[in-house]
C-alpha positions in Angstrom: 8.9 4.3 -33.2 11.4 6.0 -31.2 15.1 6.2 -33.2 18.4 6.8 -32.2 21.1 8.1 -34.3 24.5 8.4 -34.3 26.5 8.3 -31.6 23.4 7.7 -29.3 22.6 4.3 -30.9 25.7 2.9 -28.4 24.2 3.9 -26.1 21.1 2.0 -25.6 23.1 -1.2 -24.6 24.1 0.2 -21.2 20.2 1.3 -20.2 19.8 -1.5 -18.4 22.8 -1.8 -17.2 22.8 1.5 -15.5 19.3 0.6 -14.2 20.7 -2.4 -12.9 23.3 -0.6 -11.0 20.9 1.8 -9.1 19.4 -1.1 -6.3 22.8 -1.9 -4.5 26.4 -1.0 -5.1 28.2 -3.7 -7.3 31.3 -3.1 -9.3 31.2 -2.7 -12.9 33.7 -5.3 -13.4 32.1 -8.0 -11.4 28.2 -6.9 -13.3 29.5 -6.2 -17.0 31.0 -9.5 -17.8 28.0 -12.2 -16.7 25.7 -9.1 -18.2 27.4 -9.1 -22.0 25.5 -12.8 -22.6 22.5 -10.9 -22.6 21.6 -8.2 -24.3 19.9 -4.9 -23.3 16.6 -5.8 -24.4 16.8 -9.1 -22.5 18.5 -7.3 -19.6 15.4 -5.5 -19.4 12.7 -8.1 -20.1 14.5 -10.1 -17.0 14.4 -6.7 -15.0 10.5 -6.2 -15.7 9.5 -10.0 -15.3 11.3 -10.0 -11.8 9.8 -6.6 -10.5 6.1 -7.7 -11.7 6.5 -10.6 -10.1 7.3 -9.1 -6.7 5.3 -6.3 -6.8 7.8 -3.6 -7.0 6.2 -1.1 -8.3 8.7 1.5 -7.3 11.4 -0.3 -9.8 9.1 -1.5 -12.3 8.6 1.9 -13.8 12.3 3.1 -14.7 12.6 -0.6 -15.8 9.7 0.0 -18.1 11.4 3.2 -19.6 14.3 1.4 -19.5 12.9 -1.6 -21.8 11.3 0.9 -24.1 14.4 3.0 -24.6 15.9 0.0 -25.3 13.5 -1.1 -28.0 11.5 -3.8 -26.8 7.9 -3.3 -28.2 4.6 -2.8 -26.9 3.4 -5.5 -27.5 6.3 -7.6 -26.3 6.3 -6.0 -22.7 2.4 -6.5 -22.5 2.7 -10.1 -23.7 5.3 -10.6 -20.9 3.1 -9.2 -18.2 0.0 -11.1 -19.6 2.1 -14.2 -19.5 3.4 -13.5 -15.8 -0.7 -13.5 -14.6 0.1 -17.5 -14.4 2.9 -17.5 -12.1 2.6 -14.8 -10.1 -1.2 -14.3 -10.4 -3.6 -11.5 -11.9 -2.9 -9.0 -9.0 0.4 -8.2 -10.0 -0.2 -9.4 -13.5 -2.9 -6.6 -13.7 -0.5 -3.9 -12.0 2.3 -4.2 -14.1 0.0 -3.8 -17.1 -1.6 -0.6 -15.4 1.4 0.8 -15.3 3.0 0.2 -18.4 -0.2 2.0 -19.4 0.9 5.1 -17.1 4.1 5.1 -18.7 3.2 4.7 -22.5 0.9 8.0 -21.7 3.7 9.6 -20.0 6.1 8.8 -23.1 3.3 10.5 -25.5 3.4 13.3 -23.6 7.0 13.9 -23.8 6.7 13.5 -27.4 7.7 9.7 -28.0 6.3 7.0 -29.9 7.1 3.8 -28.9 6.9 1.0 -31.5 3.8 -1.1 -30.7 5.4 -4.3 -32.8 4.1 -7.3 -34.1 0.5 -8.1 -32.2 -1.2 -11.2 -31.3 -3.2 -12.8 -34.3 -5.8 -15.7 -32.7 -6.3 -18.2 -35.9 -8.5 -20.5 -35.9 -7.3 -24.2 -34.5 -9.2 -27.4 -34.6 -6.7 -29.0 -32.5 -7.7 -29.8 -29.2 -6.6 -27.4 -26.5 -5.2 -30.3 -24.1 -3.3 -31.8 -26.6 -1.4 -28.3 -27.9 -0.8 -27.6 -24.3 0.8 -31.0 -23.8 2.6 -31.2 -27.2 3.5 -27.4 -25.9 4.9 -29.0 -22.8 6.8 -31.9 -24.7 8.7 -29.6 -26.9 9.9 -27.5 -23.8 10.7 -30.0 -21.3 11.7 -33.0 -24.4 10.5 -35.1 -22.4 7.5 -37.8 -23.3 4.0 -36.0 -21.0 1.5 -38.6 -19.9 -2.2 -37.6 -19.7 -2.7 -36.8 -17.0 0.5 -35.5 -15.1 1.2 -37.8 -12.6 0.6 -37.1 -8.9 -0.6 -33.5 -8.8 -2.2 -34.1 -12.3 -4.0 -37.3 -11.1 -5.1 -35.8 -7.6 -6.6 -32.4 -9.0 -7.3 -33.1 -13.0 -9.0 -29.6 -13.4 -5.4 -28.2 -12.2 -3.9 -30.1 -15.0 -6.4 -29.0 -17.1 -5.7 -25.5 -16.7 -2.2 -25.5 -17.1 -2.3 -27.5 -20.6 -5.4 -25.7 -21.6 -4.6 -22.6 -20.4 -1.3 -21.9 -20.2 1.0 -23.7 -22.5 -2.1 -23.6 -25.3 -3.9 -20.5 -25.0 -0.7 -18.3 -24.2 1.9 -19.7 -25.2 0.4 -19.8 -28.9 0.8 -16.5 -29.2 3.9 -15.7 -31.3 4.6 -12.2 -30.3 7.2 -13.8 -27.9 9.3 -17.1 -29.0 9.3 -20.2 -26.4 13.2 -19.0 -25.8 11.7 -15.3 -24.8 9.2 -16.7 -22.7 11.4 -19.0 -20.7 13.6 -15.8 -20.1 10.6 -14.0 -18.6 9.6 -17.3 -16.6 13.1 -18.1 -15.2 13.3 -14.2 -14.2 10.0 -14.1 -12.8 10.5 -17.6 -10.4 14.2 -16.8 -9.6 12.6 -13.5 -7.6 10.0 -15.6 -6.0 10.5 -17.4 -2.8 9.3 -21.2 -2.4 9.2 -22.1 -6.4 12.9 -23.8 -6.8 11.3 -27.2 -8.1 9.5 -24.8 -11.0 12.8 -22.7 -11.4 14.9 -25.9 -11.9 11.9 -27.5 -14.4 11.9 -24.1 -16.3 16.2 -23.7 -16.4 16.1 -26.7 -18.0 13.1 -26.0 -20.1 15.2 -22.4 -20.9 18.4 -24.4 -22.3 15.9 -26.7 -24.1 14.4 -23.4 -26.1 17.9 -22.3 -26.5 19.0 -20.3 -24.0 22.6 -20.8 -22.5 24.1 -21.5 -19.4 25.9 -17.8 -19.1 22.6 -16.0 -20.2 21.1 -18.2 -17.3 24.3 -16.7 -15.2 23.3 -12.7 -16.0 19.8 -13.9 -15.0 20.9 -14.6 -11.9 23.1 -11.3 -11.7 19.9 -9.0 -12.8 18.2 -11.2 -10.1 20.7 -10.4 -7.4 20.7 -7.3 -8.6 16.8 -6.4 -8.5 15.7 -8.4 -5.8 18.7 -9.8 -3.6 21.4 -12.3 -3.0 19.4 -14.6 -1.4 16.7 -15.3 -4.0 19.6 -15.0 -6.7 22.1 -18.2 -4.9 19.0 -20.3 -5.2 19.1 -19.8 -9.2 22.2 -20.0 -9.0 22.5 -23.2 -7.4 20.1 -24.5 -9.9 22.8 -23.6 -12.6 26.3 -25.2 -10.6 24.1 -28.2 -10.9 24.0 -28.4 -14.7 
């Protein structure tokens, strides 16, 4: 596991922070105080979610470093990216995990171990995997979840299928990320992508329900500005004057 001591443990919080910073020119004083209701590891999480999602490579790797330095684990980064397949599809899903293996070797050789963390355990569950997914569903959105969904639901059931099934049952019963962490990497990874606001408003909402807040929604949308432009962060943004 890689330790800091002293004097260098402060430092970790700014990482991100100073990744952040790289992109586009922003003052500190109008990035620091949205940024401080997040903290580095989350900082980097939304970084990594929003740069798989998009395909940028180029950025993906210091935010990588960044998120290990920072202490996220292994297995928390790879859960992310595994996670992300389902929004942004297996393309990028499959390149961010290829190069967080490039850059775990490149940490060994340097001499650092980097703290795999708790991994994914698959128990056995007689519960049907529909009804997990939409029980999944219900406790994120608090909100009673017919069988089928209505309209897109009823129109292409196997669609429906997959998401309960797959999606909020097979991944999201994994607890090597909570539902709160997992709506951070969601919201991060739709807020960079064009043409989802109708998801990014269901999952802001689904985000408070898990726990997060309205000014860790804010940095979101500052990390998103940020990473991937203005444009695509005034859409989350809007979401959140709504609220």
């Amino acid at each position: 596991m890689l330790k800091f001591k002293g004097k260098a443990k402060w430092l970790l919080w700014p990482l991100c922070l100073i990744f952040l910073s790289t992109p586009k020119k922003m003052t500190a004083q109008n990035t620091t105080k949205p940024l401080n209701a997040l903290n580095s590891q989350e900082q980097c999480m939304v970084s990594i979610s929003a740069l798989t999602a998009v395909g940028d490579m180029d950025h993906l790797k210091p935010a990588l470093n960044a998120g290990l330095d920072a202490g996220l684990t292994v297995n928390q980064i790879k859960e992310a990216l595994v996670q992300l397949y389902a929004y942004c599809g297996f393309p990028r899903s499959l390149n961010g995990i290829t190069l967080l293996m490039a850059v775990l070797d490149a940490r060994r050789l340097k001499g650092i171990t980097d703290n795999p963390g708790k991994e994914y355990a698959d128990q056995a569950d007689t519960t049907d995997n529909y009804e997990r997914g939409r029980k999944t569903l219900e406790t994120l959105s608090q909100t009673p979840q017919p069988k089928p969904a209505p309209g897109f639901g009823e129109f292409a059931p196997r669609i429906d299928t997959f998401l309960k099934e797959h999606l909020f049952a097979d991944i999201f019963k994994s607890d090597v990320l909570s539902y709160k962490q997992r709506e951070l990497v969601t919201i991060a990874a739709l807020a960079a992508m064009p043409g989802v606001a109708s998801q990014l408003k269901f999952h802001v909402q689904a985000g408070i329900n898990t726990g997060l807040s309205k000014q860790q929604l804010i940095a979101v949308a500052v990390v998103t500005a940020k990473q991937i432009g203005k444009k695509q962060a005034d859409i989350l943004s809007g979401i959140l004057a709504e609220l």
